[in-house]
PDBQT receptor file of N, H, CA, C and O in Angstrom, charges set to zero:
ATOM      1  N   UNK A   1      44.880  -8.522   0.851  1.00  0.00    +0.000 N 
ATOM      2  CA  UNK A   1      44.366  -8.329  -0.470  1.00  0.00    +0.000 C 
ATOM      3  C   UNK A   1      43.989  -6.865  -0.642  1.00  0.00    +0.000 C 
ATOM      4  O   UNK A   1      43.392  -6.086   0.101  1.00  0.00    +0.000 OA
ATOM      5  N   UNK A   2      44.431  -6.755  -1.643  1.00  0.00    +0.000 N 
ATOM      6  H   UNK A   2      44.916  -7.388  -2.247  1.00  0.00    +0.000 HD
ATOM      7  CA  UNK A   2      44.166  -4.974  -2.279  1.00  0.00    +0.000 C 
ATOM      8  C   UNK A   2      42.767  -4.706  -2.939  1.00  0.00    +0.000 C 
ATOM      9  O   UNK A   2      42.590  -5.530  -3.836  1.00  0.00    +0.000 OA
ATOM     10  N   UNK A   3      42.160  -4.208  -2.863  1.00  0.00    +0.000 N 
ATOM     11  H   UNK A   3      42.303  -3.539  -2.134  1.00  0.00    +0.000 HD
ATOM     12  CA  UNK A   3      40.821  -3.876  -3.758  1.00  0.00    +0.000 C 
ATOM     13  C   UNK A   3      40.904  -2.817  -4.714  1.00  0.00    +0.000 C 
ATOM     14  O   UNK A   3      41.851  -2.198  -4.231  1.00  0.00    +0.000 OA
ATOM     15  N   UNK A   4      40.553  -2.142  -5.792  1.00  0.00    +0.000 N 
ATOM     16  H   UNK A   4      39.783  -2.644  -6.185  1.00  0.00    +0.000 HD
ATOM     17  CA  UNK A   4      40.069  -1.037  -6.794  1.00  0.00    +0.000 C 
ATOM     18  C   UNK A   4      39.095  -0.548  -6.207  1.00  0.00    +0.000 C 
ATOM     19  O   UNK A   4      38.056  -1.203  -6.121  1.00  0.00    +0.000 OA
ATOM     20  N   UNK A   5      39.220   0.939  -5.572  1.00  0.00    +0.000 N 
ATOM     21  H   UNK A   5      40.064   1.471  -5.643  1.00  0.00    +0.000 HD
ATOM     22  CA  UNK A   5      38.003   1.735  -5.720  1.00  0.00    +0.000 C 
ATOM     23  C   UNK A   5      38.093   2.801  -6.314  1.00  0.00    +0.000 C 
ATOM     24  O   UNK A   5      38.818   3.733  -5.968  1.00  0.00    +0.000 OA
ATOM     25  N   UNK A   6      37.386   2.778  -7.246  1.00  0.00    +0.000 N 
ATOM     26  H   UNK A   6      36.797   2.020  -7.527  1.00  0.00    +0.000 HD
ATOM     27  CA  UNK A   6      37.077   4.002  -8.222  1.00  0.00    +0.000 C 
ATOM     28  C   UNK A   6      38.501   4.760  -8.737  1.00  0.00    +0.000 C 
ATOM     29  O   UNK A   6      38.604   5.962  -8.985  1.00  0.00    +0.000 OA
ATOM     30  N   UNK A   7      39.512   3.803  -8.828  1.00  0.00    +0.000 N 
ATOM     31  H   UNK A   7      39.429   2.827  -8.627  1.00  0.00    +0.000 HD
ATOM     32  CA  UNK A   7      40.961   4.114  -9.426  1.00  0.00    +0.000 C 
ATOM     33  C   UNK A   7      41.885   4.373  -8.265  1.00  0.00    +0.000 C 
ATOM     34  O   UNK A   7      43.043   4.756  -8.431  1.00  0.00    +0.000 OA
ATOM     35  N   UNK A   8      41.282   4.127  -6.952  1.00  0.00    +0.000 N 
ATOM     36  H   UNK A   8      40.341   3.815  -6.817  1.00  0.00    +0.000 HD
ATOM     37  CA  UNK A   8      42.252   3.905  -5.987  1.00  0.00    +0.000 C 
ATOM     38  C   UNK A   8      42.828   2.385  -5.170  1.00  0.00    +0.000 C 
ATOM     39  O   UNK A   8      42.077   1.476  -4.817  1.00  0.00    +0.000 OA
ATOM     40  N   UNK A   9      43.505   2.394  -5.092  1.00  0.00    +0.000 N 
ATOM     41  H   UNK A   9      44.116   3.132  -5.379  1.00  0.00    +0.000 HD
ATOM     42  CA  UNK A   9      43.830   1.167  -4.337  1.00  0.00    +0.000 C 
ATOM     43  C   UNK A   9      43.649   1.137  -2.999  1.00  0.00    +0.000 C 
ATOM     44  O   UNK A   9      43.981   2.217  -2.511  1.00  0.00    +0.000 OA
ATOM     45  N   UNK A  10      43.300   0.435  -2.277  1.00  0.00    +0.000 N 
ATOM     46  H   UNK A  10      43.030  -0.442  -2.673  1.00  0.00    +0.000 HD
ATOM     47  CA  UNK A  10      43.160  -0.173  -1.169  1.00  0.00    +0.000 C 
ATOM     48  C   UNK A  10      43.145  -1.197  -0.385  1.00  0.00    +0.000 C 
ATOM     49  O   UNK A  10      42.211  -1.983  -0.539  1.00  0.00    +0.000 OA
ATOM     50  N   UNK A  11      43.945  -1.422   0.448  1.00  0.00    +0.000 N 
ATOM     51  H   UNK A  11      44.704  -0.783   0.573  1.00  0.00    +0.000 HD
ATOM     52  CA  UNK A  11      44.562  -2.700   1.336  1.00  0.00    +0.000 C 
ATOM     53  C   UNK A  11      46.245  -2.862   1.454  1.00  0.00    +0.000 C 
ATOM     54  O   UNK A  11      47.131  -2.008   1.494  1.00  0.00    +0.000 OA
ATOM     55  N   UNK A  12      46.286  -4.331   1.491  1.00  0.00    +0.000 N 
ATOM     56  H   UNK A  12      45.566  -5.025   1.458  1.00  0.00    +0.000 HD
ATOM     57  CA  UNK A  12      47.850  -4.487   1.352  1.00  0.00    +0.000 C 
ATOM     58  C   UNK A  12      47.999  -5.866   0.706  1.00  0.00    +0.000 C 
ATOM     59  O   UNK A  12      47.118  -6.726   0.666  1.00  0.00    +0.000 OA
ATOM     60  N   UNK A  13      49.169  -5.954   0.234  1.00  0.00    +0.000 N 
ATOM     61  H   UNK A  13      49.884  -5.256   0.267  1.00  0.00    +0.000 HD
ATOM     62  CA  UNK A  13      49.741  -6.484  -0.863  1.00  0.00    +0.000 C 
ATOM     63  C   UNK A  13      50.992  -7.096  -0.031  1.00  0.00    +0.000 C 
ATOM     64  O   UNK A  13      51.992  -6.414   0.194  1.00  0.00    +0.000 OA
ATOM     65  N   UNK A  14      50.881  -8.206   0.330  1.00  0.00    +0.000 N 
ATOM     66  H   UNK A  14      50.069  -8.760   0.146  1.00  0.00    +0.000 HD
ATOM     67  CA  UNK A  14      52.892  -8.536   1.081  1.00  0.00    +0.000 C 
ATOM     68  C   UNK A  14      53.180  -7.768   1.904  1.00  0.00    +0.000 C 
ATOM     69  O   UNK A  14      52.364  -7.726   2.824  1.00  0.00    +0.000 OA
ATOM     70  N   UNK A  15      54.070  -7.066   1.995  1.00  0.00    +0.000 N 
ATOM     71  H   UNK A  15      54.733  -7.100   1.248  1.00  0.00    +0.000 HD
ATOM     72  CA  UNK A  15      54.470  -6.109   2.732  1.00  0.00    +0.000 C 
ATOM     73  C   UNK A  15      53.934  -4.834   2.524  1.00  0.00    +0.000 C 
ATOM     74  O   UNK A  15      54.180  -4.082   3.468  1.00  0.00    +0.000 OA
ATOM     75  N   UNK A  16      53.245  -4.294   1.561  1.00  0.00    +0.000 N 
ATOM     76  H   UNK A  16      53.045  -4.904   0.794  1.00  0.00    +0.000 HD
ATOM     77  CA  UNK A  16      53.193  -3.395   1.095  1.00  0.00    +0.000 C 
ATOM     78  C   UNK A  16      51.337  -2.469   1.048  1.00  0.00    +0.000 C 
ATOM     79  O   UNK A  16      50.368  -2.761   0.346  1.00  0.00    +0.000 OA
ATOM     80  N   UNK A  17      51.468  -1.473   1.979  1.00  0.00    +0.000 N 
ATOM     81  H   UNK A  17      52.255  -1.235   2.549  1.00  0.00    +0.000 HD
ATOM     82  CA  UNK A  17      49.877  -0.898   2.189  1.00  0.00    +0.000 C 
ATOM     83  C   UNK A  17      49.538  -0.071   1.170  1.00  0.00    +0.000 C 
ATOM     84  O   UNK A  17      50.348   0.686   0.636  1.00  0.00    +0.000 OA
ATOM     85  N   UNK A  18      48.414  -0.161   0.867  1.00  0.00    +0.000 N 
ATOM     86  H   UNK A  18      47.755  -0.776   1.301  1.00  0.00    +0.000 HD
ATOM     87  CA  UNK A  18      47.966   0.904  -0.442  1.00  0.00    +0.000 C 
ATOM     88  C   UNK A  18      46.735   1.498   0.777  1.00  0.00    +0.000 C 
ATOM     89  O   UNK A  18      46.026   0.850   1.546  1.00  0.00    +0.000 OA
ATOM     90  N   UNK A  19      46.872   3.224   0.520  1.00  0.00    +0.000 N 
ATOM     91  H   UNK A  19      47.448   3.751  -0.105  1.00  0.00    +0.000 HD
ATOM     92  CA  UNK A  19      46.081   3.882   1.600  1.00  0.00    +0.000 C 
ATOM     93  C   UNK A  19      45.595   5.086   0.511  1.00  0.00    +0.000 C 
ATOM     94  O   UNK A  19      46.299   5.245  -0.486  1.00  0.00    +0.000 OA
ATOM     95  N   UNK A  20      44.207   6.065   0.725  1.00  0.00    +0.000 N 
ATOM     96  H   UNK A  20      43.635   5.936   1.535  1.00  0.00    +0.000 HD
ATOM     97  CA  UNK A  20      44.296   6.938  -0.463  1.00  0.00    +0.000 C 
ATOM     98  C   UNK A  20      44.167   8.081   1.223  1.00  0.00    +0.000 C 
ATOM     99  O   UNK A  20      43.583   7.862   2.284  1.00  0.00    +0.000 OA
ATOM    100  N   UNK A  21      45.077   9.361   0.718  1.00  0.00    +0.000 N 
ATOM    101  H   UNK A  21      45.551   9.539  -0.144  1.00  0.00    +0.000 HD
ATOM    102  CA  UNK A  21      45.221  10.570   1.184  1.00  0.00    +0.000 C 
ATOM    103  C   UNK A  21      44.750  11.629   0.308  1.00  0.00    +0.000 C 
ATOM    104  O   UNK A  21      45.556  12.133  -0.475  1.00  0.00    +0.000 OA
ATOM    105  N   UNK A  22      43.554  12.025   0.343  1.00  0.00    +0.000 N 
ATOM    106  H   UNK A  22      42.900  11.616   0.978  1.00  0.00    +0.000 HD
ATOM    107  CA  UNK A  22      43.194  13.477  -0.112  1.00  0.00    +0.000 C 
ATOM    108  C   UNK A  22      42.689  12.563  -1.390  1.00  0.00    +0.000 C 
ATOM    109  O   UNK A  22      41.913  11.612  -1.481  1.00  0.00    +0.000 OA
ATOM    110  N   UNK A  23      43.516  13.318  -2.360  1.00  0.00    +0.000 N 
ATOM    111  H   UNK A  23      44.146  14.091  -2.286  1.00  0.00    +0.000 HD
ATOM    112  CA  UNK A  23      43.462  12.575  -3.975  1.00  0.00    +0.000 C 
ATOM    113  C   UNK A  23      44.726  11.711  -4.345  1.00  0.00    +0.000 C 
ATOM    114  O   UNK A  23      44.978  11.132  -5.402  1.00  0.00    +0.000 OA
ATOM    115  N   UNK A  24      45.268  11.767  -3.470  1.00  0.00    +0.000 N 
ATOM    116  H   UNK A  24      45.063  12.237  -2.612  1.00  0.00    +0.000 HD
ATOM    117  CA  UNK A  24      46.638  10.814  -3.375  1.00  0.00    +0.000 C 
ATOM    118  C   UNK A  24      46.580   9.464  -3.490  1.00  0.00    +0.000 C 
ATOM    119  O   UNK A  24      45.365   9.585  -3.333  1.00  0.00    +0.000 OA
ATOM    120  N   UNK A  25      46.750   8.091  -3.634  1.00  0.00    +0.000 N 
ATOM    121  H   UNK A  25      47.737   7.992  -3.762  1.00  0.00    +0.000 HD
ATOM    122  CA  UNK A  25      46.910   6.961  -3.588  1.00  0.00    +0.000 C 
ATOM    123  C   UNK A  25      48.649   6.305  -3.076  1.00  0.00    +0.000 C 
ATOM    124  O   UNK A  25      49.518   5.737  -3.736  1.00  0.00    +0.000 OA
ATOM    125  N   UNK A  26      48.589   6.672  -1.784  1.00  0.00    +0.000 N 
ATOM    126  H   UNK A  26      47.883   7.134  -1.247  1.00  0.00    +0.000 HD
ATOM    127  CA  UNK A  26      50.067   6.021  -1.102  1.00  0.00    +0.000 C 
ATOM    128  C   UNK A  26      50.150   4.528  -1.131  1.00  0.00    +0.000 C 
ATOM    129  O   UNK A  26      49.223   3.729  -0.999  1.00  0.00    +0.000 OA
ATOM    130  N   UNK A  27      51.366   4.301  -1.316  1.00  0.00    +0.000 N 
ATOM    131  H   UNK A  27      52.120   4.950  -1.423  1.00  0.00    +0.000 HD
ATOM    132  CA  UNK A  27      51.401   3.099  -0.839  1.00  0.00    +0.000 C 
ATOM    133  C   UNK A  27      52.877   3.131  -0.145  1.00  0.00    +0.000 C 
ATOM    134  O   UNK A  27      53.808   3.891  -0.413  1.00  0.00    +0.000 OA
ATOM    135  N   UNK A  28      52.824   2.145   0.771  1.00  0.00    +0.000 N 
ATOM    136  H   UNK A  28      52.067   1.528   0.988  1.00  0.00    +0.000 HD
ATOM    137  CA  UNK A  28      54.014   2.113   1.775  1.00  0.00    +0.000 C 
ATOM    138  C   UNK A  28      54.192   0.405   2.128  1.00  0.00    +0.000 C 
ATOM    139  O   UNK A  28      53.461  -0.563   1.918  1.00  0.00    +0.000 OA
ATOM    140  N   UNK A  29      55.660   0.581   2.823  1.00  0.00    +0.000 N 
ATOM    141  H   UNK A  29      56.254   1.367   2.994  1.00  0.00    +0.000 HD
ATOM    142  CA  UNK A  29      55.587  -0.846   2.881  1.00  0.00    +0.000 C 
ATOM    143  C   UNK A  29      55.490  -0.879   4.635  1.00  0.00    +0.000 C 
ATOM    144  O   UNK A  29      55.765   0.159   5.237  1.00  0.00    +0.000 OA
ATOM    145  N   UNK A  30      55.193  -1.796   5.205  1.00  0.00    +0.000 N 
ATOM    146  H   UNK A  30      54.970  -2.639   4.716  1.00  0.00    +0.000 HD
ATOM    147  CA  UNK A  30      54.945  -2.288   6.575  1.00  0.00    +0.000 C 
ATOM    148  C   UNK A  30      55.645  -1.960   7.395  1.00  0.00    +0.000 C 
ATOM    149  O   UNK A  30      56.495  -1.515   6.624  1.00  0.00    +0.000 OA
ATOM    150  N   UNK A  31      56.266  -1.687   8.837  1.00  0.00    +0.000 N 
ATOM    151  H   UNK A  31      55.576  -2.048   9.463  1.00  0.00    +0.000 HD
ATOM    152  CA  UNK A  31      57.205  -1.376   9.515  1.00  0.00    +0.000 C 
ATOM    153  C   UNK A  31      57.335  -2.634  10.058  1.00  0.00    +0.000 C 
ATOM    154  O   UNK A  31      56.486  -3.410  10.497  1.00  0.00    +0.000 OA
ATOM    155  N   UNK A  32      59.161  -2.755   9.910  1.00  0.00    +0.000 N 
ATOM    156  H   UNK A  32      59.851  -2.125   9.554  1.00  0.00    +0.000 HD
ATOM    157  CA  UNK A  32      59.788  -4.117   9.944  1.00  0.00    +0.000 C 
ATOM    158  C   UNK A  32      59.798  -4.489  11.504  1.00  0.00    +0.000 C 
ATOM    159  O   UNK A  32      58.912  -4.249  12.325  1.00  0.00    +0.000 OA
ATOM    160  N   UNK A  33      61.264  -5.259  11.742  1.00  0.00    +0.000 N 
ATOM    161  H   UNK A  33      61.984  -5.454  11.076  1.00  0.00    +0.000 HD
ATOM    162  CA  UNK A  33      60.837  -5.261  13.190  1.00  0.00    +0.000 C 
ATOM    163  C   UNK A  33      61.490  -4.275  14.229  1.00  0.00    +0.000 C 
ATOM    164  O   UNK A  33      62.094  -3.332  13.718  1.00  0.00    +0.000 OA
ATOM    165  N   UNK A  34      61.471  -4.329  15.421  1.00  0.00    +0.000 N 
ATOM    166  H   UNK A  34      60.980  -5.095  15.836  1.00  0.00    +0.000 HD
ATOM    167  CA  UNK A  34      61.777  -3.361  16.592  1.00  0.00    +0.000 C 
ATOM    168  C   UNK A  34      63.270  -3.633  16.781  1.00  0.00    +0.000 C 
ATOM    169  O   UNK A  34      63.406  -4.835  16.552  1.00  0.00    +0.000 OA
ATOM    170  N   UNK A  35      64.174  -3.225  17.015  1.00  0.00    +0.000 N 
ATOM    171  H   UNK A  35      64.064  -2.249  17.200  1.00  0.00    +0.000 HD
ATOM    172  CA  UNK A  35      65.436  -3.510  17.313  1.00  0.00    +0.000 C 
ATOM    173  C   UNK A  35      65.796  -3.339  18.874  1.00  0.00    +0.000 C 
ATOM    174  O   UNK A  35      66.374  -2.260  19.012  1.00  0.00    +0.000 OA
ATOM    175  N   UNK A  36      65.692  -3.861  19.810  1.00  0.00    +0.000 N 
ATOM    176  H   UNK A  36      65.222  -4.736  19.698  1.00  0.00    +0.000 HD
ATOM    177  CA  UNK A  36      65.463  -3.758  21.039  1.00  0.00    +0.000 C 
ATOM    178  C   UNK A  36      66.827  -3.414  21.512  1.00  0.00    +0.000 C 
ATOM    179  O   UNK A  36      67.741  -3.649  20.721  1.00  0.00    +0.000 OA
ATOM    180  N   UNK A  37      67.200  -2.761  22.969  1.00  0.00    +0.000 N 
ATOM    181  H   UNK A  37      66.458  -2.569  23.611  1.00  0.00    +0.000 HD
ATOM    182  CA  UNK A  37      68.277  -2.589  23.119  1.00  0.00    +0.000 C 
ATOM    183  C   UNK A  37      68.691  -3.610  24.449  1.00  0.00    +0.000 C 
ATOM    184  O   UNK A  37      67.876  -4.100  25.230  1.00  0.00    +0.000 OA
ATOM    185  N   UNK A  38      70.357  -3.813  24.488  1.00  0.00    +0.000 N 
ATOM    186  H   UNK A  38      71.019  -3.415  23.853  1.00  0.00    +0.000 HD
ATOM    187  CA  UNK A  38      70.614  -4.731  25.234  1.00  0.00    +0.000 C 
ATOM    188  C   UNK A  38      70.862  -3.941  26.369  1.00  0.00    +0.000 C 
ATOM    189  O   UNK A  38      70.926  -2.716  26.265  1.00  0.00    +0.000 OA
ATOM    190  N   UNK A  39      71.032  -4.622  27.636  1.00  0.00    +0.000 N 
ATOM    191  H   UNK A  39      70.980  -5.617  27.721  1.00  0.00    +0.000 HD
ATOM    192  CA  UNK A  39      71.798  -4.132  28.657  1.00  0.00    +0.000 C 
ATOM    193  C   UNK A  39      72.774  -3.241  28.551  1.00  0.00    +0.000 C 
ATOM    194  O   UNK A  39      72.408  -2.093  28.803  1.00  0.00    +0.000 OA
ATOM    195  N   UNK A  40      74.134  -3.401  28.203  1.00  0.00    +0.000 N 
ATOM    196  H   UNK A  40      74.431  -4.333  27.998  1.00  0.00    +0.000 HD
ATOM    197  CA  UNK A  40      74.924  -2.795  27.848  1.00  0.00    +0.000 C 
ATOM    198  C   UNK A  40      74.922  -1.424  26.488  1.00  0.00    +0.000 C 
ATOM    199  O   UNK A  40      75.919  -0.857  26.042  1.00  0.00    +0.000 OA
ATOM    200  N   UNK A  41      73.966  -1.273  26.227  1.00  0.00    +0.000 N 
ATOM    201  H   UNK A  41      73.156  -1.733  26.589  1.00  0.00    +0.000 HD
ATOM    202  CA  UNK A  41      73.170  -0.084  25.382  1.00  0.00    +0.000 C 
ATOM    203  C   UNK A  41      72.229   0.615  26.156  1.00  0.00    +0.000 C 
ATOM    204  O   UNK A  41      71.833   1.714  25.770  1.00  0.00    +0.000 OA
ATOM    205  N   UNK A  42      71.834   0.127  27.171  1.00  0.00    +0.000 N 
ATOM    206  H   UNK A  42      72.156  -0.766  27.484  1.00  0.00    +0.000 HD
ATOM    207  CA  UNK A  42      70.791   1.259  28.428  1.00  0.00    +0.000 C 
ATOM    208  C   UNK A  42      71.827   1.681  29.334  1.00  0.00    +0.000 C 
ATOM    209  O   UNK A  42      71.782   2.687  30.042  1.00  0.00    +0.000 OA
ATOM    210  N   UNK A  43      72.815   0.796  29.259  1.00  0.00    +0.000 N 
ATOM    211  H   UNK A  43      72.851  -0.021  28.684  1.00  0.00    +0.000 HD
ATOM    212  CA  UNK A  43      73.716   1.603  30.566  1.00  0.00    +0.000 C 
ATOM    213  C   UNK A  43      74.356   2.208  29.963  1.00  0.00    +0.000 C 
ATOM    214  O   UNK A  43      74.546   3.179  30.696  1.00  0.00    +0.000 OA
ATOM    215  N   UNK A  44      75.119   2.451  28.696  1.00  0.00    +0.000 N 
ATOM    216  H   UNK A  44      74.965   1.663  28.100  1.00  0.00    +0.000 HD
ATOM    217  CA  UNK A  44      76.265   3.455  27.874  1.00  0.00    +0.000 C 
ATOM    218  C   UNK A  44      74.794   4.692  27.959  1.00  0.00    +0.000 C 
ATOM    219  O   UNK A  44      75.120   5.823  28.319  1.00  0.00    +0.000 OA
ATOM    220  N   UNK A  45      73.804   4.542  27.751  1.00  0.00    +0.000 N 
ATOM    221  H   UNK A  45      73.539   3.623  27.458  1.00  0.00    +0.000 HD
ATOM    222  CA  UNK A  45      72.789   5.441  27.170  1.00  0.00    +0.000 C 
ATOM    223  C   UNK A  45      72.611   6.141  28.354  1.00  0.00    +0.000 C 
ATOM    224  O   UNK A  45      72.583   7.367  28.244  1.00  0.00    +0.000 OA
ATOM    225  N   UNK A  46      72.457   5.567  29.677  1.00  0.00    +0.000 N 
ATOM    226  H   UNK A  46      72.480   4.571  29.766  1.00  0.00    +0.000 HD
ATOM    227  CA  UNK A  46      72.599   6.280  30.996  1.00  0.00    +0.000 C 
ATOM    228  C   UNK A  46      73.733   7.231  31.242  1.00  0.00    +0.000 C 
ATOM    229  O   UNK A  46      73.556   8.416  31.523  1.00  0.00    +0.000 OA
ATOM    230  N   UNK A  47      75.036   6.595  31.111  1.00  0.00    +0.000 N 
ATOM    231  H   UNK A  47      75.180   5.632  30.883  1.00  0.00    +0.000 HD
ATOM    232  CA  UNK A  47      75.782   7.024  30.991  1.00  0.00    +0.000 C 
ATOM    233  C   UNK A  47      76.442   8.167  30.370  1.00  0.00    +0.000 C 
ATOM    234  O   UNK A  47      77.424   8.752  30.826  1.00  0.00    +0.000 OA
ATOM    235  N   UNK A  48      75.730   8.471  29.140  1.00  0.00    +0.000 N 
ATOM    236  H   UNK A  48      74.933   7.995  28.770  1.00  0.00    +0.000 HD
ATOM    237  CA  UNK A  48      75.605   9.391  28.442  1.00  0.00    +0.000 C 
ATOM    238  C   UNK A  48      74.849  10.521  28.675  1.00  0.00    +0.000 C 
ATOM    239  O   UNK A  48      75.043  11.623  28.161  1.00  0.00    +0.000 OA
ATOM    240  N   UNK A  49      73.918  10.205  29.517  1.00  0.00    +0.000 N 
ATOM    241  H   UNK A  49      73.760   9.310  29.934  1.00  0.00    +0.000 HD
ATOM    242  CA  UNK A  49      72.632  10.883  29.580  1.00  0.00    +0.000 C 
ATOM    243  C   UNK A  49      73.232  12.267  31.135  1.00  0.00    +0.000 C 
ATOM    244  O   UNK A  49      72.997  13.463  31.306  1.00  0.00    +0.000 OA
ATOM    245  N   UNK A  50      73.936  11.360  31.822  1.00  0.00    +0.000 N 
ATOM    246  H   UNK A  50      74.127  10.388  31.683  1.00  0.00    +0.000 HD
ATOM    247  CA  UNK A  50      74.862  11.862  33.221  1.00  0.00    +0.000 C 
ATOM    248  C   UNK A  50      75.985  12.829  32.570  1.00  0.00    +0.000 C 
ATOM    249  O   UNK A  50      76.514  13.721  33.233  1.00  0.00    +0.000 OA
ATOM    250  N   UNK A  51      76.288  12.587  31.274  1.00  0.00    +0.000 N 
ATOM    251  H   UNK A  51      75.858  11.863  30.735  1.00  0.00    +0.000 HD
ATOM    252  CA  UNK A  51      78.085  13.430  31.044  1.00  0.00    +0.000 C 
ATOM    253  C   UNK A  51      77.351  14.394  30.972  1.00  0.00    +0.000 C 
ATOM    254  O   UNK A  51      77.567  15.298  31.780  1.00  0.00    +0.000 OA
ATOM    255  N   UNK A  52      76.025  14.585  29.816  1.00  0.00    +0.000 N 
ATOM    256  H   UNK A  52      75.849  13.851  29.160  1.00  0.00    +0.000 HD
ATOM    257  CA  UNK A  52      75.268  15.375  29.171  1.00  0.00    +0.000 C 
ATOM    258  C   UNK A  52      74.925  16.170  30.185  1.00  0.00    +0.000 C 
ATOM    259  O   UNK A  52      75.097  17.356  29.903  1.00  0.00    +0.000 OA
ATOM    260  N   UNK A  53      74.564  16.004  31.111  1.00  0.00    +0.000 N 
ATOM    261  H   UNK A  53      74.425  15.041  31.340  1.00  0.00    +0.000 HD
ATOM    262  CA  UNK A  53      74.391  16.876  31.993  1.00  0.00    +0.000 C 
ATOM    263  C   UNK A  53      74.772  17.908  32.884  1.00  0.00    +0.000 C 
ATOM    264  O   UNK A  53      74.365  19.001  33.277  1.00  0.00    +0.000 OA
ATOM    265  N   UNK A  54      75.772  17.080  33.057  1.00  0.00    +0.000 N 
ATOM    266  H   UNK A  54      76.104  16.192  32.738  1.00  0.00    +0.000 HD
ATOM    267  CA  UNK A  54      77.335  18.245  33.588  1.00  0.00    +0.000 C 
ATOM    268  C   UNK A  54      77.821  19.144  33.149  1.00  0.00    +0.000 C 
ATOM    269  O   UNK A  54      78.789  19.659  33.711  1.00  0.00    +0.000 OA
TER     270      UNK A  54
């Protein structure tokens, strides 16, 4: 739940944060989820990491 203070917003709404910066009133939405990597994406990434080096 969002609140009114003194013409700013504050809280969150769904996805969505209301924050005040300076004289600013941001609002942003939530960070979704993590996209994790598989096996075969740490070893190409290793792999990469070895050419890079040479």
């Amino acid at each position: 739940m969002a609140t009114n203070e003194n013409g700013y917003l504050r809280g969150q709404v769904g996805n969505l944060v209301s924050r005040k910066v300076g004289t600013k009133n941001i609002v942003q939405t939530k960070p979704g989820r993590k996209i994790r990597q598989t096996e075969s994406s740490k070893s190409a990434a290793a792999d990469f990491g070895y050419a890079s080096a040479a």
